[in-house]
PyMOL Python script that loads the backbone (N, CA, C, O; Angstrom):
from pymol import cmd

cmd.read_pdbstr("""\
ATOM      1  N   UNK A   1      63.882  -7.187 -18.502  1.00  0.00           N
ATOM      2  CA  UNK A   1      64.872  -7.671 -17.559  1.00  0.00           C
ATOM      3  C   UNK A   1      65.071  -9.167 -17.812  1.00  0.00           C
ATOM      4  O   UNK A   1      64.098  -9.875 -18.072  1.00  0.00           O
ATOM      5  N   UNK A   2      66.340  -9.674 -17.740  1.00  0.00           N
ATOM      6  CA  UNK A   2      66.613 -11.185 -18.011  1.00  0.00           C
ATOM      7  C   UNK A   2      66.062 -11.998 -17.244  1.00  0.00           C
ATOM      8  O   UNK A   2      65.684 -11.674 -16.119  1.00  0.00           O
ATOM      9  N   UNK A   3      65.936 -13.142 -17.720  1.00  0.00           N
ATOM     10  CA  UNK A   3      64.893 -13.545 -16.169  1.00  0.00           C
ATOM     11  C   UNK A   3      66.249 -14.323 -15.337  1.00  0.00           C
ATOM     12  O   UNK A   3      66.057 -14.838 -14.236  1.00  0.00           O
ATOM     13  N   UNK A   4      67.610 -14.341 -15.988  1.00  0.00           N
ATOM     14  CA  UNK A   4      68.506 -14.791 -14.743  1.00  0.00           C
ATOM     15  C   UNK A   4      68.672 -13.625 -13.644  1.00  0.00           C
ATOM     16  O   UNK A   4      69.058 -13.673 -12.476  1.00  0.00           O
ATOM     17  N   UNK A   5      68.317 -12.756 -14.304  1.00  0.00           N
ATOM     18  CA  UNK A   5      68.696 -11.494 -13.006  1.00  0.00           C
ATOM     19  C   UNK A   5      67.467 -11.401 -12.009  1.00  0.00           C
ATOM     20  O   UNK A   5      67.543 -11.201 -10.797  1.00  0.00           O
ATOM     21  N   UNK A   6      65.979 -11.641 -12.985  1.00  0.00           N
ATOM     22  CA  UNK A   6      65.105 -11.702 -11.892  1.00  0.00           C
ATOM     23  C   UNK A   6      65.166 -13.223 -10.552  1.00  0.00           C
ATOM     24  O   UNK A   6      65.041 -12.989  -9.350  1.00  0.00           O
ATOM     25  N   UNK A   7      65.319 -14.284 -10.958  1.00  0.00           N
ATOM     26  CA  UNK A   7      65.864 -15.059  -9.958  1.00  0.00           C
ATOM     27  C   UNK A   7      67.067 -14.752  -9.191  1.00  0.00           C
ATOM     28  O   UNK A   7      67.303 -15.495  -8.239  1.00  0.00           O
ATOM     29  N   UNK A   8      67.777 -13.904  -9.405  1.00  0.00           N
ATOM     30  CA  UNK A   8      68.784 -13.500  -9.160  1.00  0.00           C
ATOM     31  C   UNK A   8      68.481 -13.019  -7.680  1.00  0.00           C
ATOM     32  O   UNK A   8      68.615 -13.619  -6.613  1.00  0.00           O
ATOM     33  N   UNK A   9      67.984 -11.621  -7.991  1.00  0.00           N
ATOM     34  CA  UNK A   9      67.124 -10.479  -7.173  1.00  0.00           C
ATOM     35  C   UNK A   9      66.063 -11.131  -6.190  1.00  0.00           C
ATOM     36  O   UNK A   9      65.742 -10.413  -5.243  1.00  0.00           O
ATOM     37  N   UNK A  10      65.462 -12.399  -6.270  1.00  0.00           N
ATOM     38  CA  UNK A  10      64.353 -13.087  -5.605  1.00  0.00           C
ATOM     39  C   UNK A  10      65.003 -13.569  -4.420  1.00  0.00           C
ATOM     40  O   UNK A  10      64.726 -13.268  -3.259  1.00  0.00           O
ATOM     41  N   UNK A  11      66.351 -14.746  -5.039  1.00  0.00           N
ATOM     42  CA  UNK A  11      66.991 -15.237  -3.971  1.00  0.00           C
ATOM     43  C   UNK A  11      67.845 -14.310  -3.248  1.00  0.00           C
ATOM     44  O   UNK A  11      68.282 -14.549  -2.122  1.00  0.00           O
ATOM     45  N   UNK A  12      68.127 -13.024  -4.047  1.00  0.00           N
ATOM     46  CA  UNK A  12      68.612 -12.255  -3.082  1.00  0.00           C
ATOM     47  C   UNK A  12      67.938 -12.024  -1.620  1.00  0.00           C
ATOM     48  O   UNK A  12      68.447 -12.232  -0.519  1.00  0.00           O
ATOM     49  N   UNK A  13      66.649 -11.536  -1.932  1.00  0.00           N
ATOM     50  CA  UNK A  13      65.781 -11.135  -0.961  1.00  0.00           C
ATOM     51  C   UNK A  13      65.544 -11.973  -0.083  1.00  0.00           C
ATOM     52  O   UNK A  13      65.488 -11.639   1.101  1.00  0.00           O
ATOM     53  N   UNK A  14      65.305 -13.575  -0.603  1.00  0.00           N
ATOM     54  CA  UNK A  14      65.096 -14.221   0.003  1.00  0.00           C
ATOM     55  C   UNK A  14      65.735 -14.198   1.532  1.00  0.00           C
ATOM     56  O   UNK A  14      65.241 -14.067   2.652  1.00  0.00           O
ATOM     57  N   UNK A  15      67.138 -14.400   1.002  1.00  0.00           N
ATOM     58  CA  UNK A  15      68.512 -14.453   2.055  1.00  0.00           C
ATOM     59  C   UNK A  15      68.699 -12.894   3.136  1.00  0.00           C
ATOM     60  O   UNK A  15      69.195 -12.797   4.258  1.00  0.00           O
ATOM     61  N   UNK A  16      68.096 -11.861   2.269  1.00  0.00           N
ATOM     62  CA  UNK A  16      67.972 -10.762   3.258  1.00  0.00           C
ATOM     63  C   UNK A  16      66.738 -10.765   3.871  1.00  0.00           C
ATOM     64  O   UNK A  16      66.479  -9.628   4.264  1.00  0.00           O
ATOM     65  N   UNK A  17      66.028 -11.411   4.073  1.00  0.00           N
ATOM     66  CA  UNK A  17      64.447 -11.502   4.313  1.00  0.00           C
ATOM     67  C   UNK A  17      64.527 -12.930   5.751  1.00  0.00           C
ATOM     68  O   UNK A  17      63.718 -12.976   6.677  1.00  0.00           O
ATOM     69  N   UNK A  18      65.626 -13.872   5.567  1.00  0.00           N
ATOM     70  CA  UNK A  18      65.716 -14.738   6.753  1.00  0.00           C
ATOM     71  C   UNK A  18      66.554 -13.891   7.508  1.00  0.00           C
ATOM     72  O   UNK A  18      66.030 -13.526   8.560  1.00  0.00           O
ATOM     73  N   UNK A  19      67.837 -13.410   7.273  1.00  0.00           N
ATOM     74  CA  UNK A  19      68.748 -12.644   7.768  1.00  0.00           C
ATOM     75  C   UNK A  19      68.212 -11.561   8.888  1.00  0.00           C
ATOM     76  O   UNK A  19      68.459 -11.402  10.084  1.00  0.00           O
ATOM     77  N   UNK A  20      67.344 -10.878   7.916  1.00  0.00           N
ATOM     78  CA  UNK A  20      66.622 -10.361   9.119  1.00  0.00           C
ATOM     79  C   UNK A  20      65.631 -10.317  10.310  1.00  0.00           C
ATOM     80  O   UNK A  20      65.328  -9.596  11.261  1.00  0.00           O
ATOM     81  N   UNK A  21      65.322 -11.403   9.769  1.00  0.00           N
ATOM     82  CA  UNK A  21      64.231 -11.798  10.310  1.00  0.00           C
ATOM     83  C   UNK A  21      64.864 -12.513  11.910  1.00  0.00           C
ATOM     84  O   UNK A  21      64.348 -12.478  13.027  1.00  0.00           O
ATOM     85  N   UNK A  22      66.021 -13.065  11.500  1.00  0.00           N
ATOM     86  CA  UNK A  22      66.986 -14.420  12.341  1.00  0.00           C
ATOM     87  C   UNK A  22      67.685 -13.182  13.332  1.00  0.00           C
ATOM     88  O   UNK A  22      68.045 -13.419  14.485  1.00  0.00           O
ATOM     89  N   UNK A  23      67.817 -11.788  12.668  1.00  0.00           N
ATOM     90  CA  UNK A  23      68.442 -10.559  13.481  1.00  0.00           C
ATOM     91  C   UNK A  23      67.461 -10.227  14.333  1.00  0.00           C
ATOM     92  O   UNK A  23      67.842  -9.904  15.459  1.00  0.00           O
ATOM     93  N   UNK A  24      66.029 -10.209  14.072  1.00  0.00           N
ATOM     94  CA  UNK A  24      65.233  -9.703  15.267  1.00  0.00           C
ATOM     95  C   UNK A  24      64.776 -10.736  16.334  1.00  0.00           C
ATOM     96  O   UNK A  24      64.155 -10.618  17.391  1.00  0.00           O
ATOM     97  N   UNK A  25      65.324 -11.815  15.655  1.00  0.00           N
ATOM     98  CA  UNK A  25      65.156 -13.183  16.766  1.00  0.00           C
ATOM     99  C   UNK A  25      65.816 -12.600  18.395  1.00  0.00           C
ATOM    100  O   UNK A  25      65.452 -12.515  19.567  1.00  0.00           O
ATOM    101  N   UNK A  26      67.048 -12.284  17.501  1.00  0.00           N
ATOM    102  CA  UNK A  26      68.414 -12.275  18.451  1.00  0.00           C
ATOM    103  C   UNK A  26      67.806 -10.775  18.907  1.00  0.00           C
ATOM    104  O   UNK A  26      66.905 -11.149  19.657  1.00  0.00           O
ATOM    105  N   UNK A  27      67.766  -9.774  18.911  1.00  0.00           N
ATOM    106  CA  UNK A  27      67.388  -8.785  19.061  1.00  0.00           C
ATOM    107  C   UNK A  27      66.254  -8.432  20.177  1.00  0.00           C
ATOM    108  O   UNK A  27      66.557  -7.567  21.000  1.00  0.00           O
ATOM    109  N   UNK A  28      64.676  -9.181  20.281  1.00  0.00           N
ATOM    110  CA  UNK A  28      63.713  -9.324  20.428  1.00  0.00           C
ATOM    111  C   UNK A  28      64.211 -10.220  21.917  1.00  0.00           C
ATOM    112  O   UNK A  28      63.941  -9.773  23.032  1.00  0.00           O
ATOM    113  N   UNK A  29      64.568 -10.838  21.822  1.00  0.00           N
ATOM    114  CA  UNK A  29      65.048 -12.257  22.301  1.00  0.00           C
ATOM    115  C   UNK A  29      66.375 -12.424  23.139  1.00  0.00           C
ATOM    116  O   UNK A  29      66.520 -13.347  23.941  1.00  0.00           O
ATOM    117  N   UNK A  30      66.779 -12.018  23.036  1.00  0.00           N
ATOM    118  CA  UNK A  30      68.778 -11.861  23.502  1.00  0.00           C
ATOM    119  C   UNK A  30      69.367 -12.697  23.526  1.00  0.00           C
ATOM    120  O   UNK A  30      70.370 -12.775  24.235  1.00  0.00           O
ATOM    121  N   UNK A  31      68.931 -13.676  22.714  1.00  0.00           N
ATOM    122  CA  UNK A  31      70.027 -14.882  22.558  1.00  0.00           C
ATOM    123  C   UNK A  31      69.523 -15.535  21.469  1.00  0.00           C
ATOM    124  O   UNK A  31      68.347 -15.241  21.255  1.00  0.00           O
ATOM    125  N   UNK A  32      70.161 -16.577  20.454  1.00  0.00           N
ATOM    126  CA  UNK A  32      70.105 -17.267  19.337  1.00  0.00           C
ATOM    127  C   UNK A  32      68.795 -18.079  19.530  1.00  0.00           C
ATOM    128  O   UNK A  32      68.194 -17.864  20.582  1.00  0.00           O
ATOM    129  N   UNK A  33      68.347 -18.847  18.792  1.00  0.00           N
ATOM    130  CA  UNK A  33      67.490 -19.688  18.986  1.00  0.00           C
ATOM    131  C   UNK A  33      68.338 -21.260  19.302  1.00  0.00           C
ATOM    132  O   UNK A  33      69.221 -21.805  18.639  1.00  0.00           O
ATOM    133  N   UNK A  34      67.725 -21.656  20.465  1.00  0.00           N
ATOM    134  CA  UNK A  34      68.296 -22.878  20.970  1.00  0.00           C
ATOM    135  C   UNK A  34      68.340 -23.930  20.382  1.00  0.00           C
ATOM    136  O   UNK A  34      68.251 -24.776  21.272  1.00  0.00           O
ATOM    137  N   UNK A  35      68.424 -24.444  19.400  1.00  0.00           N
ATOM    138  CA  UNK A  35      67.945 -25.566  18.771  1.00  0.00           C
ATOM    139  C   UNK A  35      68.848 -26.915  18.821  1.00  0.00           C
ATOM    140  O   UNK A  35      68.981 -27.685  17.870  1.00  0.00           O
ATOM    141  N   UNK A  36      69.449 -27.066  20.108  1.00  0.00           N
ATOM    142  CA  UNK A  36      70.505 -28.250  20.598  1.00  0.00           C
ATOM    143  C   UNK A  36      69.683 -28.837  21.846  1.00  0.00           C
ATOM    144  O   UNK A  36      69.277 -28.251  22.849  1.00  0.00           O
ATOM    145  N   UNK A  37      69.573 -30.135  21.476  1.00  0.00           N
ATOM    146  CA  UNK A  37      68.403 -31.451  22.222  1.00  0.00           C
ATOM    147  C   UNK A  37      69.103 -31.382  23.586  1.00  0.00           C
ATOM    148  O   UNK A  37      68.362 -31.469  24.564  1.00  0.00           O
ATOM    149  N   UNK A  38      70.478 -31.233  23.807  1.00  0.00           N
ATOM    150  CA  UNK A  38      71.165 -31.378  25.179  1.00  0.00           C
ATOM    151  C   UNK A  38      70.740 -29.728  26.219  1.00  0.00           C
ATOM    152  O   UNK A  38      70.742 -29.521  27.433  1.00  0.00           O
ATOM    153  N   UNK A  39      70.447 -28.905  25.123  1.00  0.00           N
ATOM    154  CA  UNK A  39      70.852 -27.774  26.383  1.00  0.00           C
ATOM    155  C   UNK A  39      69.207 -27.229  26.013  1.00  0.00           C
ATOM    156  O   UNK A  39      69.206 -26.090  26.480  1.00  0.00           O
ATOM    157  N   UNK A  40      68.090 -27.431  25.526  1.00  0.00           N
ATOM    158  CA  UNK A  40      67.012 -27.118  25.316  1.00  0.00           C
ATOM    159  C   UNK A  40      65.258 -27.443  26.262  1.00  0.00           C
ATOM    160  O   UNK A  40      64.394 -28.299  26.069  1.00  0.00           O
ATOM    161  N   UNK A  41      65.331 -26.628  26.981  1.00  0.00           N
ATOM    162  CA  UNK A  41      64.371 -27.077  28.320  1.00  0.00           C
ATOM    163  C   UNK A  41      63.146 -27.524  27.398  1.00  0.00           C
ATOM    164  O   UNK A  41      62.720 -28.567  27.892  1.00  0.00           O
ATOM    165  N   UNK A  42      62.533 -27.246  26.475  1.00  0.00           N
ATOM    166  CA  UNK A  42      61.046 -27.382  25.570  1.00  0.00           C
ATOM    167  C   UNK A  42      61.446 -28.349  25.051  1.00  0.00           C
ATOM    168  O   UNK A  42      60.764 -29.330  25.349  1.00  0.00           O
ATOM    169  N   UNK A  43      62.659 -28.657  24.060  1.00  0.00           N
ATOM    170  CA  UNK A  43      62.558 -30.118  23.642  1.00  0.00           C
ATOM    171  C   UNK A  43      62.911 -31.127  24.640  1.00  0.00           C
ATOM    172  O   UNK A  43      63.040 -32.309  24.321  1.00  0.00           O
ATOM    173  N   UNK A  44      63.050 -30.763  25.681  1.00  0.00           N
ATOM    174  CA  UNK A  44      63.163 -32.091  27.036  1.00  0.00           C
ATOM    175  C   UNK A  44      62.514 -32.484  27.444  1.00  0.00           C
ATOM    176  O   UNK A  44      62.375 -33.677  27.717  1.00  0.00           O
ATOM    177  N   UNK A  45      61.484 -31.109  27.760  1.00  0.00           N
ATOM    178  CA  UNK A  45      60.052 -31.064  28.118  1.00  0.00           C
ATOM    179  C   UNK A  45      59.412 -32.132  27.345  1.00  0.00           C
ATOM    180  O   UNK A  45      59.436 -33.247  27.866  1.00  0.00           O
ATOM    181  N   UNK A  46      58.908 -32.021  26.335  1.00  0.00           N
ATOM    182  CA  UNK A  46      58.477 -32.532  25.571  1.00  0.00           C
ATOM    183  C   UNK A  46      59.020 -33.865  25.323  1.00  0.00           C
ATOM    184  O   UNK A  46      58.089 -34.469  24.789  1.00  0.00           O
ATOM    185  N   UNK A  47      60.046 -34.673  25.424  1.00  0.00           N
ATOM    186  CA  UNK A  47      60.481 -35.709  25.647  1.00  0.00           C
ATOM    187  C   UNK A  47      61.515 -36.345  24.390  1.00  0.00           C
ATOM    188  O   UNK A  47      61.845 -37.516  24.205  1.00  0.00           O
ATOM    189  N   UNK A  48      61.938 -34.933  23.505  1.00  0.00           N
ATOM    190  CA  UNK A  48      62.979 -35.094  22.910  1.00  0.00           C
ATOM    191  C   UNK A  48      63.718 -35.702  22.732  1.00  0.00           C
ATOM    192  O   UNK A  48      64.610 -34.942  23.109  1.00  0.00           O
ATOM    193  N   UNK A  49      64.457 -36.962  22.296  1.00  0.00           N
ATOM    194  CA  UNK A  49      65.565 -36.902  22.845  1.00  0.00           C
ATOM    195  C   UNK A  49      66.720 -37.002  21.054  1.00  0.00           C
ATOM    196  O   UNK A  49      66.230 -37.003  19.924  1.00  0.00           O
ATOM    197  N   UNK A  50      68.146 -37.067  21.367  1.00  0.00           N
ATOM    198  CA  UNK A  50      69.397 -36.988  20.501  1.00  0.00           C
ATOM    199  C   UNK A  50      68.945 -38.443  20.180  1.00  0.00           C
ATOM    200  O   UNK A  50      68.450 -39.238  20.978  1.00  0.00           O
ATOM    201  N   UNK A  51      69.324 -38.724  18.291  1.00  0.00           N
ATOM    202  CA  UNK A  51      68.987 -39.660  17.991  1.00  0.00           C
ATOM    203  C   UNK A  51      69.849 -41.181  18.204  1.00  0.00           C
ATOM    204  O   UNK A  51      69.523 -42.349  17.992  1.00  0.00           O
ATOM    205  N   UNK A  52      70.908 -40.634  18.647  1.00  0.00           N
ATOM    206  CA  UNK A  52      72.377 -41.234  18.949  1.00  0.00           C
ATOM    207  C   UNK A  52      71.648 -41.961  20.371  1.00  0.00           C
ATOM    208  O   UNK A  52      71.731 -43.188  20.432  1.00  0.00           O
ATOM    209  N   UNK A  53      70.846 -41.135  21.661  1.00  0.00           N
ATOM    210  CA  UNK A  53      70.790 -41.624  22.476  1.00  0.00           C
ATOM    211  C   UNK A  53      69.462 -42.291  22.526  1.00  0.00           C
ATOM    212  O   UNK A  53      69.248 -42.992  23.515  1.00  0.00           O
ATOM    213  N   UNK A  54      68.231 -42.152  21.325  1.00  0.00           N
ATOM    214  CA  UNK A  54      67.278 -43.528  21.008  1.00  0.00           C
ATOM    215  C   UNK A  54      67.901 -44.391  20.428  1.00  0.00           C
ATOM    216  O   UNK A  54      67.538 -45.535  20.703  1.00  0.00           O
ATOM    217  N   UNK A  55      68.668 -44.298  19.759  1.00  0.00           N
ATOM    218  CA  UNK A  55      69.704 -45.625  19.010  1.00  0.00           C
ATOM    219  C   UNK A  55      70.042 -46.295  20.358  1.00  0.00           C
ATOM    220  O   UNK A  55      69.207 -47.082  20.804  1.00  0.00           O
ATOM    221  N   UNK A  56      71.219 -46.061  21.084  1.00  0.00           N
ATOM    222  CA  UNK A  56      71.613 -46.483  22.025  1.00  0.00           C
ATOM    223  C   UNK A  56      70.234 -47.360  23.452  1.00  0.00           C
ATOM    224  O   UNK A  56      70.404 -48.418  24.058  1.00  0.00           O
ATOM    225  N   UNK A  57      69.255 -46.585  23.527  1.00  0.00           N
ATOM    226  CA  UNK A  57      68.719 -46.920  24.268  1.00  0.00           C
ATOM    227  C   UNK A  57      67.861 -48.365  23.362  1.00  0.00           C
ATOM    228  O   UNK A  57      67.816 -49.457  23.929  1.00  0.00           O
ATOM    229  N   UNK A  58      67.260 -48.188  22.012  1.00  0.00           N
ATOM    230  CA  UNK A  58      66.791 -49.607  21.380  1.00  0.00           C
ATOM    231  C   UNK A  58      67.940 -50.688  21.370  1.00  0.00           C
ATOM    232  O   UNK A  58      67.489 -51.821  21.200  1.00  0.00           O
ATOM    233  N   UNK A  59      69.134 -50.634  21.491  1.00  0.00           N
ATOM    234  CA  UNK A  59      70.028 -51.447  21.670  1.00  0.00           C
ATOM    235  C   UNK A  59      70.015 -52.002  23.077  1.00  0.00           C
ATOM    236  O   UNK A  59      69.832 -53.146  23.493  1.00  0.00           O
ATOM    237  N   UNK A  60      70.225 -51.037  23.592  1.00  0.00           N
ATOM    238  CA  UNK A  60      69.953 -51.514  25.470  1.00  0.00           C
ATOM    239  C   UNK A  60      71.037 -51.162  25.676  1.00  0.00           C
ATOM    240  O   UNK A  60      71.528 -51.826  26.589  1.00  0.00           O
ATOM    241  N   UNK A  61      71.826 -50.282  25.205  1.00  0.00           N
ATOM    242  CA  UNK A  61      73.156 -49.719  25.843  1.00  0.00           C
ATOM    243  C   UNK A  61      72.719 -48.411  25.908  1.00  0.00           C
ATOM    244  O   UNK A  61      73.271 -47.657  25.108  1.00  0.00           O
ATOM    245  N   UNK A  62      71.700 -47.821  26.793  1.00  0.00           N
ATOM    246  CA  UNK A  62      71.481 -46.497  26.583  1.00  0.00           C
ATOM    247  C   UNK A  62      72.759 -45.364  27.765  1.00  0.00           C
ATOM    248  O   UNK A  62      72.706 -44.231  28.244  1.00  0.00           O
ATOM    249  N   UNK A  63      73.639 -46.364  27.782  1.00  0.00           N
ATOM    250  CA  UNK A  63      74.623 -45.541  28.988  1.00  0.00           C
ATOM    251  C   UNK A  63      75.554 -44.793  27.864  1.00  0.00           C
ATOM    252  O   UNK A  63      76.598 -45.382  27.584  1.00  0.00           O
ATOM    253  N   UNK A  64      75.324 -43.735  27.288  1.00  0.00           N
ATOM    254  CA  UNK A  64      75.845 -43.035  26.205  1.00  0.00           C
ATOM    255  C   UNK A  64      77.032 -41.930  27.611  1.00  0.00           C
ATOM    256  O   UNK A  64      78.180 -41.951  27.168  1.00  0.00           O
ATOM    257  N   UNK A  65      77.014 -41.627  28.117  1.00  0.00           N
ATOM    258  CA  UNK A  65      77.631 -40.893  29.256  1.00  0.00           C
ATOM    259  C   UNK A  65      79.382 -41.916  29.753  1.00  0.00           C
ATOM    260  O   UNK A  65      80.414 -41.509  30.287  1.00  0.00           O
ATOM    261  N   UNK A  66      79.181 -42.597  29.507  1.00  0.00           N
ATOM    262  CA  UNK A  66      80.290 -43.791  29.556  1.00  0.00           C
ATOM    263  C   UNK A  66      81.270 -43.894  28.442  1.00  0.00           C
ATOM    264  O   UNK A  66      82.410 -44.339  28.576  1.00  0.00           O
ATOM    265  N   UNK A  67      80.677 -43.387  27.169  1.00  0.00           N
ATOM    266  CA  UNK A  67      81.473 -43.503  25.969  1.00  0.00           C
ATOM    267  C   UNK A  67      81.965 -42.074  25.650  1.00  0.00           C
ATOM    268  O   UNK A  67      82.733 -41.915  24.700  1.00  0.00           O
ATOM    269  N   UNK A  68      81.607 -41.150  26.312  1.00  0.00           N
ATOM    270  CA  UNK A  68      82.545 -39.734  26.264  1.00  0.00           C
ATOM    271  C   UNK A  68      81.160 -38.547  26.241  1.00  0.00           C
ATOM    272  O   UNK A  68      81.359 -37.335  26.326  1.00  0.00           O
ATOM    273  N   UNK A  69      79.860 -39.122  26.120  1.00  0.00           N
ATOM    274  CA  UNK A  69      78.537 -38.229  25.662  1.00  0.00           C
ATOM    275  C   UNK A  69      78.573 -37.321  26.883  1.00  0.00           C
ATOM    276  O   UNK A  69      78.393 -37.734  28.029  1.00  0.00           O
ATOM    277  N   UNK A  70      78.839 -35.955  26.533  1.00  0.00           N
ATOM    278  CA  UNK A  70      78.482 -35.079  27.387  1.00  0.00           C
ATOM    279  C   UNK A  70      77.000 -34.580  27.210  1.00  0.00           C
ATOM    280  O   UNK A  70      76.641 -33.405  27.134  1.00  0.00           O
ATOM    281  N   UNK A  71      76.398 -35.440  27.170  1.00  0.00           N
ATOM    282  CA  UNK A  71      74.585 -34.716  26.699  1.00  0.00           C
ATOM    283  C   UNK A  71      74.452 -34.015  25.380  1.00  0.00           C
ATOM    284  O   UNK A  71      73.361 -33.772  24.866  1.00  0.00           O
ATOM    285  N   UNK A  72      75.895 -33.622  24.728  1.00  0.00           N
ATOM    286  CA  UNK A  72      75.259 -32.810  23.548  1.00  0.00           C
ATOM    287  C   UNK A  72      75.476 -33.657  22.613  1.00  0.00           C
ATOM    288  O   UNK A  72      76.617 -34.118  22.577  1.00  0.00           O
ATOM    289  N   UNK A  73      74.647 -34.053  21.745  1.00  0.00           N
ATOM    290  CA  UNK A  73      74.575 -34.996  20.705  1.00  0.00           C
ATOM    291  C   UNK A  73      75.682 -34.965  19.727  1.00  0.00           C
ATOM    292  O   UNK A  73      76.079 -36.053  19.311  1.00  0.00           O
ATOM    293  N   UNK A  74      76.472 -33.432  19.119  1.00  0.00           N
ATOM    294  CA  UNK A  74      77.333 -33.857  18.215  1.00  0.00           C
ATOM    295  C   UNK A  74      78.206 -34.431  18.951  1.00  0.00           C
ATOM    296  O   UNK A  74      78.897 -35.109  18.191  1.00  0.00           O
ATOM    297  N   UNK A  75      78.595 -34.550  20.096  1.00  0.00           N
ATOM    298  CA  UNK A  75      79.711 -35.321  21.129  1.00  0.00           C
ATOM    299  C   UNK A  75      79.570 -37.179  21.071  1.00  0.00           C
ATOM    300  O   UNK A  75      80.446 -38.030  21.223  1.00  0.00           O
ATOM    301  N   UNK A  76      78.159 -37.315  20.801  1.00  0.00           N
ATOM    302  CA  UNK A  76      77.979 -38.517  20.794  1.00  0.00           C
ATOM    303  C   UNK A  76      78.177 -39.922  19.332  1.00  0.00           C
ATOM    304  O   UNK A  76      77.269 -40.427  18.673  1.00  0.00           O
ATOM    305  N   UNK A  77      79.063 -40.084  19.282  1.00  0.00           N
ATOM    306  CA  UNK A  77      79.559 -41.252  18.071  1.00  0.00           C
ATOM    307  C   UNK A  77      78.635 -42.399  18.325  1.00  0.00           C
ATOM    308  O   UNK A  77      78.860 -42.920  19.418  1.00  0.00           O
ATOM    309  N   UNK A  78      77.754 -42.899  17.709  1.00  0.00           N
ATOM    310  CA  UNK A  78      77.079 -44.269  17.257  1.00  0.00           C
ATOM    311  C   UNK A  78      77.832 -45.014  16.864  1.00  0.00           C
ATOM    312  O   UNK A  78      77.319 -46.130  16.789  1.00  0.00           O
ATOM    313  N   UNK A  79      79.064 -44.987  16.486  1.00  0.00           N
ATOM    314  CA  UNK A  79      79.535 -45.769  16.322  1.00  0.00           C
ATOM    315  C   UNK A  79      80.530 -46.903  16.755  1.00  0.00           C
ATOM    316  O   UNK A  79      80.997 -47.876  16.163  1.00  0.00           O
ATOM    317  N   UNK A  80      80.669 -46.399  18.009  1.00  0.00           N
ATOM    318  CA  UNK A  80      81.452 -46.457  19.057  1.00  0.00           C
ATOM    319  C   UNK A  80      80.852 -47.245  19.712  1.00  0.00           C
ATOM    320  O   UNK A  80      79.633 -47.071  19.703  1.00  0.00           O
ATOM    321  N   UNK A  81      81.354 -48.367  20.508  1.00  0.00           N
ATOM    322  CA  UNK A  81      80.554 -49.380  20.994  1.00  0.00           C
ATOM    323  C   UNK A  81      80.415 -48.787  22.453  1.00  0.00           C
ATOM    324  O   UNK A  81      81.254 -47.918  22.692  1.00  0.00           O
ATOM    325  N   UNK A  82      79.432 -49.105  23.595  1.00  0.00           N
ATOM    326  CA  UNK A  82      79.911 -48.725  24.358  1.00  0.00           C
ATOM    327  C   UNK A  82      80.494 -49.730  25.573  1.00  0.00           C
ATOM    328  O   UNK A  82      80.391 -50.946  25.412  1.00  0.00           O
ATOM    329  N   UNK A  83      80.953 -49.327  26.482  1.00  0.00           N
ATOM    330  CA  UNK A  83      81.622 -49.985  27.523  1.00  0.00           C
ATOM    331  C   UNK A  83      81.050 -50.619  28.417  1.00  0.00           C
ATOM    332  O   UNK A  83      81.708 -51.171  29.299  1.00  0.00           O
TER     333      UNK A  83
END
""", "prot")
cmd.dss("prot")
cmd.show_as("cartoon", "prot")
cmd.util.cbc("prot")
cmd.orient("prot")
């Protein structure tokens, strides 16, 4: 067997091997895995926070809620000064 086909066949599996695995998440579980800092009770818990809103807070403008931040981090622009 060529060995491009055996890498071939490996990463195949690979990808059916997370796939399923990510299906019995959802399955097991009834919902996706949470992995967003705004809507996630364990990484809050734990004292998590969006890196946009430690940026903001070492600046001393940690009022990220003023510049449009609805708590979920891709919402939040660093680059944006705030008000």
């Amino acid at each position: 067997m060529p060995s491009w086909l055996t890498v071939f066949l490996i990463a195949l599996a690979a990808v059916a091997f997370f796939t399923l695995a990510m299906s019995l998440t959802l399955i097991f579980k009834g919902h996706n895995i949470d992995s967003e800092i705004a809507t996630n009770k364990n990484m809050q818990r734990l004292g998590i926070k969006c890196a946009v809103q430690e940026s903001r807070e070492d600046t001393g403008t940690d009022n990220c809620h003023g510049v449009g931040c609805t708590g979920n981090c891709s919402a939040c622009d660093i680059e944006q000064p705030a008000k």
